[in-house]
C-alpha positions as CSV (number, residue, x, y, z in Angstrom):
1,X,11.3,-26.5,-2.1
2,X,14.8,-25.7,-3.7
3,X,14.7,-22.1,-2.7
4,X,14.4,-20.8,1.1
5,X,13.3,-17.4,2.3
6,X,16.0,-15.6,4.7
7,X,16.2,-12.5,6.4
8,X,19.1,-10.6,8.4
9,X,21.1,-7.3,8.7
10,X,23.7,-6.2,6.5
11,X,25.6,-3.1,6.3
12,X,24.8,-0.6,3.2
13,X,28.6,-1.5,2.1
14,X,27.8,-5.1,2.2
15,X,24.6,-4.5,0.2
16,X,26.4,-2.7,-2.7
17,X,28.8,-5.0,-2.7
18,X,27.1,-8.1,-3.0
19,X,23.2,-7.6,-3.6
20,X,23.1,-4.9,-6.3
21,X,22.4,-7.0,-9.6
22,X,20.6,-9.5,-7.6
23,X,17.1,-10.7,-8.3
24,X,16.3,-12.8,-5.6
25,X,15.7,-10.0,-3.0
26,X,11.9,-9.7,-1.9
27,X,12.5,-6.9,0.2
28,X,15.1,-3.9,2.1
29,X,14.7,-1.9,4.3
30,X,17.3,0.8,5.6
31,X,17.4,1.4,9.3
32,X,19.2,4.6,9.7
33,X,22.0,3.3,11.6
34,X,24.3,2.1,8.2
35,X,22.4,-1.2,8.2
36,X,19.6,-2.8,5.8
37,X,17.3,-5.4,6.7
38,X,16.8,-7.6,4.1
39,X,14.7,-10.7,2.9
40,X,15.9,-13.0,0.2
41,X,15.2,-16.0,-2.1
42,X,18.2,-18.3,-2.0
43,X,18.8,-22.0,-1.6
44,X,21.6,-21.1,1.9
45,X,21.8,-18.1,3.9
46,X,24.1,-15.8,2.5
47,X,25.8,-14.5,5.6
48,X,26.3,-16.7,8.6
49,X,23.4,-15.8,11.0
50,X,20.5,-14.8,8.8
51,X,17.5,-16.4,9.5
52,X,15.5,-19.0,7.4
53,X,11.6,-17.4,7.7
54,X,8.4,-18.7,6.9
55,X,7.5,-18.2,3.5
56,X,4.4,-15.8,3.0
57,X,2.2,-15.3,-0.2
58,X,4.1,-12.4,-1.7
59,X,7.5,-14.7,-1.0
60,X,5.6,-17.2,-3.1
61,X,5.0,-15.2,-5.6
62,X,8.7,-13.9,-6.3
63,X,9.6,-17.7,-5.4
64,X,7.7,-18.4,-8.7
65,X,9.1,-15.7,-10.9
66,X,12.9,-16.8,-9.6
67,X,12.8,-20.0,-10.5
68,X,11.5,-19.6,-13.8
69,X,13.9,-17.1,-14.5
70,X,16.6,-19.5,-13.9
Protein backbone atom coordinates (compact mmCIF):
# COMPACT_ATOMS: atom_id res chain seq x y z
CA UNK A 1 0.00 0.00 0.00
CA UNK A 2 1.42 3.51 -1.14
CA UNK A 3 -0.30 5.38 1.59
CA UNK A 4 0.33 4.71 5.49
CA UNK A 5 -1.91 5.74 8.37
CA UNK A 6 0.00 7.96 11.18
CA UNK A 7 -0.94 9.40 14.30
CA UNK A 8 0.92 11.92 16.75
CA UNK A 9 0.60 15.32 18.55
CA UNK A 10 0.89 18.62 17.12
CA UNK A 11 0.51 21.92 18.46
CA UNK A 12 -2.74 24.07 17.24
CA UNK A 13 0.05 26.54 15.55
CA UNK A 14 1.51 23.59 13.75
CA UNK A 15 -1.91 22.41 12.66
CA UNK A 16 -2.80 25.81 11.00
CA UNK A 17 0.22 26.05 9.59
CA UNK A 18 0.59 22.93 7.85
CA UNK A 19 -2.69 20.78 7.90
CA UNK A 20 -5.41 23.42 6.98
CA UNK A 21 -6.07 22.65 3.14
CA UNK A 22 -5.16 19.19 3.70
CA UNK A 23 -7.30 16.21 2.70
CA UNK A 24 -5.51 13.39 3.94
CA UNK A 25 -6.51 13.84 7.60
CA UNK A 26 -8.94 11.09 9.03
CA UNK A 27 -9.21 12.55 12.18
CA UNK A 28 -8.30 15.56 15.19
CA UNK A 29 -8.83 15.84 18.10
CA UNK A 30 -7.94 18.99 20.49
CA UNK A 31 -6.67 18.12 23.91
CA UNK A 32 -7.08 21.24 25.84
CA UNK A 33 -3.55 21.76 26.55
CA UNK A 34 -2.62 23.72 22.94
CA UNK A 35 -2.12 20.30 21.33
CA UNK A 36 -4.17 18.20 18.58
CA UNK A 37 -4.03 14.60 18.19
CA UNK A 38 -4.21 13.72 14.81
CA UNK A 39 -4.46 10.71 12.31
CA UNK A 40 -3.37 11.06 8.74
CA UNK A 41 -3.18 9.41 5.26
CA UNK A 42 0.34 9.94 3.95
CA UNK A 43 3.01 7.88 2.35
CA UNK A 44 5.97 9.25 5.49
CA UNK A 45 5.25 10.65 8.77
CA UNK A 46 5.03 14.16 8.64
CA UNK A 47 6.84 15.08 11.89
CA UNK A 48 9.59 13.02 13.19
CA UNK A 49 7.99 10.73 15.89
CA UNK A 50 4.46 10.11 14.80
CA UNK A 51 3.44 6.80 14.71
CA UNK A 52 2.65 4.44 11.76
CA UNK A 53 -0.89 2.67 13.09
CA UNK A 54 -2.80 -0.12 11.96
CA UNK A 55 -5.10 0.75 9.39
CA UNK A 56 -8.97 0.38 10.42
CA UNK A 57 -12.07 0.25 8.13
CA UNK A 58 -12.91 3.88 8.24
CA UNK A 59 -8.96 4.60 7.42
CA UNK A 60 -9.76 2.38 4.45
CA UNK A 61 -12.32 4.05 3.43
CA UNK A 62 -10.70 7.69 3.29
CA UNK A 63 -7.54 5.64 1.96
CA UNK A 64 -9.86 5.00 -1.07
CA UNK A 65 -11.24 8.34 -1.64
CA UNK A 66 -7.39 9.81 -1.34
CA UNK A 67 -6.08 8.06 -3.78
CA UNK A 68 -8.57 8.51 -6.28
CA UNK A 69 -8.53 12.01 -5.77
CA UNK A 70 -4.95 12.11 -6.69
Amino acid sequence: MPFKVWQGRITKEQFQLYFTTDRSIIEFRELGDGMMTLRIVAAEAPFYGWDEVPPTMEDAYFIRKFTRSK
